[in-house]
N, C-alpha and C positions, 0 to 999 in steps of 0.2 A: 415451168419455172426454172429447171434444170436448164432448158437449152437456153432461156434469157440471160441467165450468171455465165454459161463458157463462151457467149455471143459478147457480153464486157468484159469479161475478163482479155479476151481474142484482142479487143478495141485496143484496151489499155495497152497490153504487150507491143501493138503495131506501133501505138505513139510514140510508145519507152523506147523502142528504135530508132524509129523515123529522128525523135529528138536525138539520140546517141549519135547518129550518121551525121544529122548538120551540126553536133557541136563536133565531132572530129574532121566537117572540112573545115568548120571557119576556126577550125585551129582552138576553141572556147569547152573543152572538156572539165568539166568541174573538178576540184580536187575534191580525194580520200577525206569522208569526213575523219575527224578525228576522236581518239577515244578517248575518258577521262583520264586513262592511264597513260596513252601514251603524247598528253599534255602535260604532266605532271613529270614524264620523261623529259622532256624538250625542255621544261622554264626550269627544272631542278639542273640541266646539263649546260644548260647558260648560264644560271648564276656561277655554276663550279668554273666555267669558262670565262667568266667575268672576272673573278677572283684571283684567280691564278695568275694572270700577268701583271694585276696592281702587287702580288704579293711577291712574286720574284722578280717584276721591276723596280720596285723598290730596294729592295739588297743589293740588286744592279747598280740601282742608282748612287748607293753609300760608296762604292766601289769605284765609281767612275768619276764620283765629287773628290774623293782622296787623288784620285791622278791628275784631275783638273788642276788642285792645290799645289800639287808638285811640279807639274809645269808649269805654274806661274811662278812658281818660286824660280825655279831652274831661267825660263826666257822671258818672264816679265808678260809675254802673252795671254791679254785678258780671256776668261773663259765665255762662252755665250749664252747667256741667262737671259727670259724674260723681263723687262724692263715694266713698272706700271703702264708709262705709255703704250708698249707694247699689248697689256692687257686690255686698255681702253680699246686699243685701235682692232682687238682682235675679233671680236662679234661684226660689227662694219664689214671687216673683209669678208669674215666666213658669209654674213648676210652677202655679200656680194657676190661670191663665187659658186653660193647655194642659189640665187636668184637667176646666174648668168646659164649652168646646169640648165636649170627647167628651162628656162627660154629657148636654150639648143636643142632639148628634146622635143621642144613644140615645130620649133619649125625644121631643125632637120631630119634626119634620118636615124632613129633610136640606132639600126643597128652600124651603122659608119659611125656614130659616136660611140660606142662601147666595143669597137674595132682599136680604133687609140687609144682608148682607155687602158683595153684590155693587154697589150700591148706596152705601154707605158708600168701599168705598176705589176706585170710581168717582173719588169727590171726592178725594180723597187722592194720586190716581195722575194726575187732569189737572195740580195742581197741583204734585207733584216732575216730570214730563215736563216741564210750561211753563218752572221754574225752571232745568231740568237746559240745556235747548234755546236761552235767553236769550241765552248769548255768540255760542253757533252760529251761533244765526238774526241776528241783530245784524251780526255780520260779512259773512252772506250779503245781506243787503239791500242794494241800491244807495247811494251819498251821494247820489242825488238824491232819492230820498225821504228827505223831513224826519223826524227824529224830537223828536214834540212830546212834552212832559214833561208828565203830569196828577199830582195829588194828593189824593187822596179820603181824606177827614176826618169823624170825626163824633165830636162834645167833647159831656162831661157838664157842662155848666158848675153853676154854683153855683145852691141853689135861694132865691127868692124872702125876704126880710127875716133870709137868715143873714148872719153876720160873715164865715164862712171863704167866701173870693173864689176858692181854687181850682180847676183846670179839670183834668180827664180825661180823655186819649184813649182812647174806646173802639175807635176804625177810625182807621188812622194807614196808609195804604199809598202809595205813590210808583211808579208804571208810565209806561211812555212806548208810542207806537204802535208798534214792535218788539214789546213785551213784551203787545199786542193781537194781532200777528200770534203771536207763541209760544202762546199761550192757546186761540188758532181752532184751531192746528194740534193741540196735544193733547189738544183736546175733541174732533176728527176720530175721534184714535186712542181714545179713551177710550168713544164713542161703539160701535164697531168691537170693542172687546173688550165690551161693555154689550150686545150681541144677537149677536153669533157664539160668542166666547168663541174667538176663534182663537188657536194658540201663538204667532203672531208678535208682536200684539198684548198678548198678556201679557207676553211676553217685553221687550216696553218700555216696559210701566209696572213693571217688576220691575226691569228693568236703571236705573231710573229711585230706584225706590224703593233699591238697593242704591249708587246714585251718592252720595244725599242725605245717606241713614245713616251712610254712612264721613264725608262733609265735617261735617255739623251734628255728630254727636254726639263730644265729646271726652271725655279718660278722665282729663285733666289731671296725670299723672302714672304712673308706671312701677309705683308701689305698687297700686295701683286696678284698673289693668289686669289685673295676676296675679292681682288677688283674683276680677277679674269674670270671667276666662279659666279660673282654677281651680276655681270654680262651676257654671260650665257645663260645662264637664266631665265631672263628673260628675251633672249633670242628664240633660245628652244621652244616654250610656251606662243612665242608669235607665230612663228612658222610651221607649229604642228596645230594650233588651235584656231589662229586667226585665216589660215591658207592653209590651200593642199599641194602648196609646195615641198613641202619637204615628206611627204608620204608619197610623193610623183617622182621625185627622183631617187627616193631609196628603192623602186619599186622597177621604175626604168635603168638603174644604176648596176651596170652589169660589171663589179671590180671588188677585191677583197676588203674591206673596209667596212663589213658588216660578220658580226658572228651568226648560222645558222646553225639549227638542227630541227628534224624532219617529225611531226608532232604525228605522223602514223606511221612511223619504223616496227612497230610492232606486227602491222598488217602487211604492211608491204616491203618491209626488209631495206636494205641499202640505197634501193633505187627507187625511196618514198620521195614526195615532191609537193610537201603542204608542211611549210617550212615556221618555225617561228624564228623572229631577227632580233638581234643585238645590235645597237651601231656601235663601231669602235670609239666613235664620242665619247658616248657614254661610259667607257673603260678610262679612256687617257684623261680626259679630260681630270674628274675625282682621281684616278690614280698617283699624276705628279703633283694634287695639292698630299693627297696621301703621303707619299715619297718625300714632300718636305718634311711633314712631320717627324719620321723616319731618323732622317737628317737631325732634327730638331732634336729627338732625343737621345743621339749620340754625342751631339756637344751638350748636354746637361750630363753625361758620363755620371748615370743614375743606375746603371745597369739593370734596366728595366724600361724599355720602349711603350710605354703606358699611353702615350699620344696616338703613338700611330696603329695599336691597337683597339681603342676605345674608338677611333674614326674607323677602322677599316671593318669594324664590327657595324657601325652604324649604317656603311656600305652596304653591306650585305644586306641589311632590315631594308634598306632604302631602295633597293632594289625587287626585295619579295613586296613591296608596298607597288612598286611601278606596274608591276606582274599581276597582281590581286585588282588592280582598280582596271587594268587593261581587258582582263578578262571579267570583272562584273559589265563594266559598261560596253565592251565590245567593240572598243574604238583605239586606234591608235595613240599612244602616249607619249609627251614628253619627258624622259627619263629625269635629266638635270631638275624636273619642278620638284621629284621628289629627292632626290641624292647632293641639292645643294645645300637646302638647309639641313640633311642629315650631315655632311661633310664639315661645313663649314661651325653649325652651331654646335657639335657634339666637342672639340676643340676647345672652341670661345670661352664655353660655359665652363670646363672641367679646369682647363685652365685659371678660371677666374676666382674659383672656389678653391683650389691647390696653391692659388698668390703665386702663379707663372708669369700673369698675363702681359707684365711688361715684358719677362726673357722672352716670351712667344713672339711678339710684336718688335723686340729688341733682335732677334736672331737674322743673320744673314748667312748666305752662304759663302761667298766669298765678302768680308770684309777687309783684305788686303789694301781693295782703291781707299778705301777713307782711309788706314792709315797709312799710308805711305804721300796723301797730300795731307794728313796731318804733321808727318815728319819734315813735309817740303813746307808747309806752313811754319812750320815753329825754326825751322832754318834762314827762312828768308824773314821770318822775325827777327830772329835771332841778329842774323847780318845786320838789319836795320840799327839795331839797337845798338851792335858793336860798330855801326860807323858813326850814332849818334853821339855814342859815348866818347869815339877818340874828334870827332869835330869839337865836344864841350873840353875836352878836355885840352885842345889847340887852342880854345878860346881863352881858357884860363891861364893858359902859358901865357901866349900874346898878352891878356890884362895886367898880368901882374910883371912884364917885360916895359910895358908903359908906367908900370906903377912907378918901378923902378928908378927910370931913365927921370920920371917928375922929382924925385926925390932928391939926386944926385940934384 
């Protein structure tokens, strides 16, 4: 009986290799399963990671709408905000550019496509780390290192025997040696994701790219927002549930534009590789409707940002909701099915019960354009009325110049 158990056991041991050797030539080596702990590590280090750039893109963002305001005042140059249209038209594109993605990984070559890729937001991901890094690193340097101010410029100017004297900038940038020293350092890191491809590295040109997204892009108003929130929507829900498009090219998609972290770092340390994923979507997207509210309740100058805490709470819940249903069922999620209506209705409602709802709906961010063609409006009224009034008032000279002349 003895020799029949070390005769199976002998069997099993030859398989468990035989299978180890071909799944390490055909490249198909299973991952680390993972342990309850260190899933609980991964989804708790992504939501903190999810977090963090809606909440100091947001403060960014108040920062950056105050100097938009100023430059409009100063050159009249309008600031660049999403437009509704723009919101309608924006699920279309992304469906289109998410569909055009998988088609190229089908027929060509995954890895000459994540060659440009990887190469492209290289460029893209030194330059949001440099911007992101700028106050940091600035603050960290000594005052005894100088910071010299440079200006680098390059003007079309006018060509040769024309009348029109105008001038063009095509390169119009202002950096100082700080902003030298931020540049080295996230070319270090950019370098570092550009031949390892390590998660940490990714991880901060993503937290990078998700800082920029929330500040730069604004929705300019509450109407826009709903439209671009309620769009995506149902985009995301098509193309994670309807197709397995969009789980094929987050999966072939070799570029920072997703958050990881390694769900057995506990067993295997830094150079684990059974990763759980965040996409940046799902960060930017909820974070610049967040960022308006933000917005929202510093022109109610309530001092108390009640809006954009009450949403950015509901964030959070919307998120361990996306987490909890992803791991009962076992299957890839739509993040936006739950974080929209946490976004969008937690707003709505508070608002409507507080007697906000029309200032919410009434708010803009820049309302400048409407009134300055309110002012050109009541100007060119204005004019009308003063040339109607001196025409009646010619008329009544003239009439009573005939009256006259009857009289005599």
């Amino acid at each position: 009986m003895a020799e029949v158990v070390e005769d199976v056991i002998q069997q099993v041991q030859e398989n468990l290799t035989e299978a180890a050797n071909a799944a390490a030539i055909n490249g198909t080596i299973p991952k680390t399963p993972s342990t309850p702990e260190g899933m609980a590590l991964a989804y708790g280090t992504l939501v903190v990671m999810a977090m963090l750039p809606i909440f100091f893109g947001s403060i960014r963002s108040v920062k950056h709408h105050r100097e938009q305001t100023t430059a409009f005042e100063k050159t009249g140059e309008k600031p660049d905000t999403m437009t509704s249209k723009d919101a309608m038209m924006f699920p279309i594109m992304a469906s289109c550019a998410l569909f055009g993605l998988y088609m190229f990984f089908k027929i060509f070559s995954k890895d000459n496509i994540n060659f440009l890729l990887t190469g492209y937001f290289f460029f893209l991901g030194v330059m949001a780390l440099a911007h992101l890094l700028s106050p940091v690193i600035s603050s960290l340097i000594p005052a005894s290192i100088p910071k010299i101010p440079y200006h680098l410029s390059f003007i079309q100017g006018p060509t040769e025997g024309s009348k029109d004297e105008t001038e063009s900038y095509l390169i119009d940038y202002k950096f100082t040696t700080h902003d030298i020293v931020c540049f080295i350092i996230s070319l270090v890191i950019g370098v570092w994701y550009l031949l390892q491809k390590h998660w940490i590295a990714n991880n901060l040109l993503g937290l990078a790219f998700a800082v920029n997204g929330v500040e730069l892009l604004h929705l300019n108003n509450i109407v826009t927002g709903c439209i671009l929130l309620g769009g995506l929507f149902f985009y995301d829900i098509f193309w994670v549930f309807g197709t397995n498009v969009m789980v094929t090219v987050a999966r072939s998609f070799e570029a920072p534009i997703k958050l990881v972290f390694p769900q057995d770092i506990i067993t295997n340390g830094l150079s684990a590789s059974n990763f759980a994923v965040l996409g940046l979507g799902d960060i930017v997207i909820p974070g610049i409707f967040i960022a308006l509210l933000l917005r929202f309740d510093n022109s109610l100058k309530r001092k108390s940002n009640f809006y954009f805490y009450a949403t950015f709470t509901a964030y959070f819940f919307g998120l361990l909701a996306t987490i909890f249903v992803m791991h009962v069922f076992k299957h890839a999620q739509p993040a936006l099915l739950y974080l929209v209506p946490a976004c969008l209705g937690t707003p709505l409602l508070l608002a409507l019960l507080k007697g906000d709802i029309k200032k919410l709906f009434a708010y803009e961010d820049h309302p400048e354009d409407k009134t300055k063609d309110a002012k050109k409006s009541e100007k060119s009224s204005g004019d009308e009325s003063s040339t109607s009034t001196a025409a009646a008032t010619k008329t009544k000279k003239e009439t009573k110049k005939k009256d006259s002349k009857k009289v005599k």
